[in-house]
N, C-alpha and C positions, 0 to 999 in steps of 0.2 A: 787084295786091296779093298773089294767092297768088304769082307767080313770086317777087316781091320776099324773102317771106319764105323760099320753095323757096331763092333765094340766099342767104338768110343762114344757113340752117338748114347747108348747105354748107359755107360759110364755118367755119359755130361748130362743124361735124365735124372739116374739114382743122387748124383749130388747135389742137385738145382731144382731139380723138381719134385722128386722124392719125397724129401722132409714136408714140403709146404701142402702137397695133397695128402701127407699121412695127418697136418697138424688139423687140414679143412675137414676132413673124414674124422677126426676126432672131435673135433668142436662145434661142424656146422649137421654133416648129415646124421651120423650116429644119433647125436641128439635129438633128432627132429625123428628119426625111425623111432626113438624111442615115445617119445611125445605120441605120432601118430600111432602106437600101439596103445598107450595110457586111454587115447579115444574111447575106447572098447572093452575097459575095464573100468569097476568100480574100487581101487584104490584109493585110502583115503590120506597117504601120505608117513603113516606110522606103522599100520598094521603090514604082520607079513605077507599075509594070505591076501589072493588077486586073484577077484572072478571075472569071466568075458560076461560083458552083459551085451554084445551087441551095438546095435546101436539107439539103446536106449538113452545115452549122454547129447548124442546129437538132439534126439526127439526135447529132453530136458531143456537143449539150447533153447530151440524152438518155442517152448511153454516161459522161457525165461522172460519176462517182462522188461527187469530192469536192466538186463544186457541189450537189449535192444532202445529202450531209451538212452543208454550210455554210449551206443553206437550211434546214434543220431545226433547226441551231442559233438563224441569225436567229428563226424563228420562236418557240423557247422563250425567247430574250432579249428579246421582243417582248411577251410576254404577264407575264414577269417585270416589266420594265419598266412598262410602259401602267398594272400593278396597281398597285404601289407607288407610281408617283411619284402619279396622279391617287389614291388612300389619303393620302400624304402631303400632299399640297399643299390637296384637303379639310381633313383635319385642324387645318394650320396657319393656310388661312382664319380657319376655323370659330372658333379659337382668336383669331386678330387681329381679325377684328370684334365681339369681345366689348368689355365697357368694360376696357378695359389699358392702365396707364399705359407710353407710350413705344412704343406702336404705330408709328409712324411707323419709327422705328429698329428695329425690328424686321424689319418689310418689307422697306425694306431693306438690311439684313442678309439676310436669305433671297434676296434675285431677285439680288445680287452676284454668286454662282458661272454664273450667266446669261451674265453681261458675260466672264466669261474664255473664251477659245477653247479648241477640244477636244483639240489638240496641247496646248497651253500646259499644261492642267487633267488631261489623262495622264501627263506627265510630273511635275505636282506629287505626283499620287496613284502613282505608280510609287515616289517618295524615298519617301512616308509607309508602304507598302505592304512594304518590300523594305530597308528601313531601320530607321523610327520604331517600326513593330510588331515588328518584330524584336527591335531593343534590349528594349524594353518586355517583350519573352517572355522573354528572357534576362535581364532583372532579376529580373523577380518569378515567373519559374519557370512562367511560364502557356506551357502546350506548344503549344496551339493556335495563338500567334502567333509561338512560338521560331522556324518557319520563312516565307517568304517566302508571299504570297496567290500571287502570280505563278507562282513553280515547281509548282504545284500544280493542275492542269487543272481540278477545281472548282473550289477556291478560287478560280482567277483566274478565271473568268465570272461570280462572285459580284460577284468587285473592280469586274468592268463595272457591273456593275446598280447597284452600291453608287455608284460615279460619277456615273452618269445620275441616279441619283434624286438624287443631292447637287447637279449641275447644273440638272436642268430643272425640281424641284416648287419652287422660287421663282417660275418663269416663270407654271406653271400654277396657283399660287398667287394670283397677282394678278387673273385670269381669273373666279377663283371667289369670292373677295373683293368683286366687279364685281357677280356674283348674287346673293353674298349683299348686298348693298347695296342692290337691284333690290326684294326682298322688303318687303313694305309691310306697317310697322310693327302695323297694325291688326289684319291678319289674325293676328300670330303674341300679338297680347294678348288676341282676342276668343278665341283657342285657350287659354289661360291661365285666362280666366274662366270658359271653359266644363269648365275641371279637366285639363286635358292635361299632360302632365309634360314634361319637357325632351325625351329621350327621342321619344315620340308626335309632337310639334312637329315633330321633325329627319324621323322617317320619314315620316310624311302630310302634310308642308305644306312644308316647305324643300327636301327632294331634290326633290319632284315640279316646284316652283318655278323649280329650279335646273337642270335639265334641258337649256338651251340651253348653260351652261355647259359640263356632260359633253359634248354633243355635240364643242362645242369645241378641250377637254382630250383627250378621247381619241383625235381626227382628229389634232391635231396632235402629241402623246407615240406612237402609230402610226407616222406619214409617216418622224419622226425616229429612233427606234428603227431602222424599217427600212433606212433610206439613212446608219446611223450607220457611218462610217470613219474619220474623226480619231482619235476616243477611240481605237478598238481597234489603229491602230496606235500610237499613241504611247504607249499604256499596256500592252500584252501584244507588241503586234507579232503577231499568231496563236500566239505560243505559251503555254504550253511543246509543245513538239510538233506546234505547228499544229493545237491543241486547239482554239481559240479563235479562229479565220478566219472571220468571220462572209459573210455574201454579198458584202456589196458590197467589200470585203477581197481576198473570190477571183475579182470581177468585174476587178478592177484588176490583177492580178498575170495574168492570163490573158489581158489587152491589153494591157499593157505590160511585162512581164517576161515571159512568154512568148512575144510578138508572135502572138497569134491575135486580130486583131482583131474579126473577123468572129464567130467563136466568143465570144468575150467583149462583144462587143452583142449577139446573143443570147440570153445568159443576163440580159444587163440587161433587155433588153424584157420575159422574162419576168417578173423582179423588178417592173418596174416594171405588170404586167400585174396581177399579185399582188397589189401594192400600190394599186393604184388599184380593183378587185375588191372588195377586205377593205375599203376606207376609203369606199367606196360603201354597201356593206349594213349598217356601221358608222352610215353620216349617215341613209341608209333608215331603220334601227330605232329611232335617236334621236328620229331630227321625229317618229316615230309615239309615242313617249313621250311627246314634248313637246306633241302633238295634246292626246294623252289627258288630261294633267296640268293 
């Protein structure tokens, strides 16, 4: 009887489990074995021949200048971003689980900009940015828009941020909508009866509630902020002046436009070091809120 079951147990692994660790083993780890090998070679992407140099591609990362000012970038686009959109997209929950006529349309309307890809939605925001503001300055005499967001090295990392949050706090919108929906009705009336104001309700019963949410929203507006490349090229291209190159921008033009492969997975592993670090003590400090809560 136990073999019996030993073979089905088998069985119901090889047809359920089987495929999906063979498809992860092909797509996720192979690749990355392979990358982590590229480290320590100076392959330039064309040629056949591939010598160990050691680690002399890390040392390179290290003398890289503008990988590290493109990492400083990412990271103030990262903390710009993660703030605003999860602000935002609370917000506009908070706002659509109220009683409001045409909620549904509303919704969405917001998670829509979701659906468009990040080329596609750069280049919409590049016409409105570089065009529509512009006209708009030169009509009505507003100096601040008379010139392009783009030419303008602030401005344009603003225009990112101002993207992102337009694209993704629909996404994490719906997320939070989910927690607030989660929250039982009784606790937030008996908090009413006992005198609590709207206010009081939100800070000591609904964030702390909602706290699985945050975890959520923030692990995932993080991951994307960080590995975000569509946007930045199809909406600045790193300019003006390569102002606006964020990491994974200068990860890509350093492998494939300047054929250093080796050097430019390098600096990805770090990136991706970084990001799996930060998105760790990020889910760390969250479940301990959510303990608490």
């Amino acid at each position: 009887m136990r073999i019996k079951s030993k073979k089905e147990g088998l069985k119901v692994f090889g047809i359920f489990a089987l495929p999906g660790l063979f498809v992860f083993a092909a797509v996720v780890i192979i690749p990355f074995l392979y990358g982590l090998y590229l480290t320590f070679t100076d392959w330039n992407g064309i040629s056949s021949a591939t010598n160990l140099v050691g680690f002399d591609n890390y040392v390179n990362v290290f003398k890289d200048t503008e990988f590290w000012k493109s990492l400083l970038l990412t990271l103030k686009y990262v903390v710009c971003s993660v703030a605003l959109v999860n602000v935002v997209a609370f917000f506009l929950a908070y706002v659509l689980t109220s009683k409001l006529k045409g909620v549904g349309f509303f919704r969405t309307g917001f998670f829509t900009p979701n659906l468009i890809g990040g080329v596609v939605l750069g280049f919409i925001w590049q016409f409105v940015f570089s065009r529509v503001l512009v006209n708009i300055g030169s009509t009505t005499g507003i100096s601040f828009l008379s010139k392009s967001f783009l030419a303008d090295p602030t401005k344009a990392f603003w225009a990112l941020v101002i993207v992102t949050v337009w694209q993704t706090s629909g996404y994490m919108m719906l997320i939070y909508i989910a927690g607030f929906t989660g929250i039982s009705a009784d606790v937030l009336e008996a908090a009413s009866i006992d005198g609590a104001t709207g206010f009081q309700k939100l800070k000591s019963i609904t964030v702390p509630l909602m706290m699985p949410s945050f975890v959520i929203c923030i692990f995932l507006t993080l991951s994307r902020s960080f590995m975000v490349y569509d946007l930045n090229l199809s909406l600045t291209g790193g300019e003006p002046y390569g102002t606006t190159v964020m990491a994974a921008m200068h990860v890509y033009n350093k492998a494939f436009t300047s054929r250093q492969y080796g050097v430019g997975q390098a600096e990805a592993l770090i990136l991706f070091l970084l990001v799996a670090i930060i998105s760790s003590v990020q889910i760390y400090l969250g479940k301990r809120k959510e303990v608490e809560a």
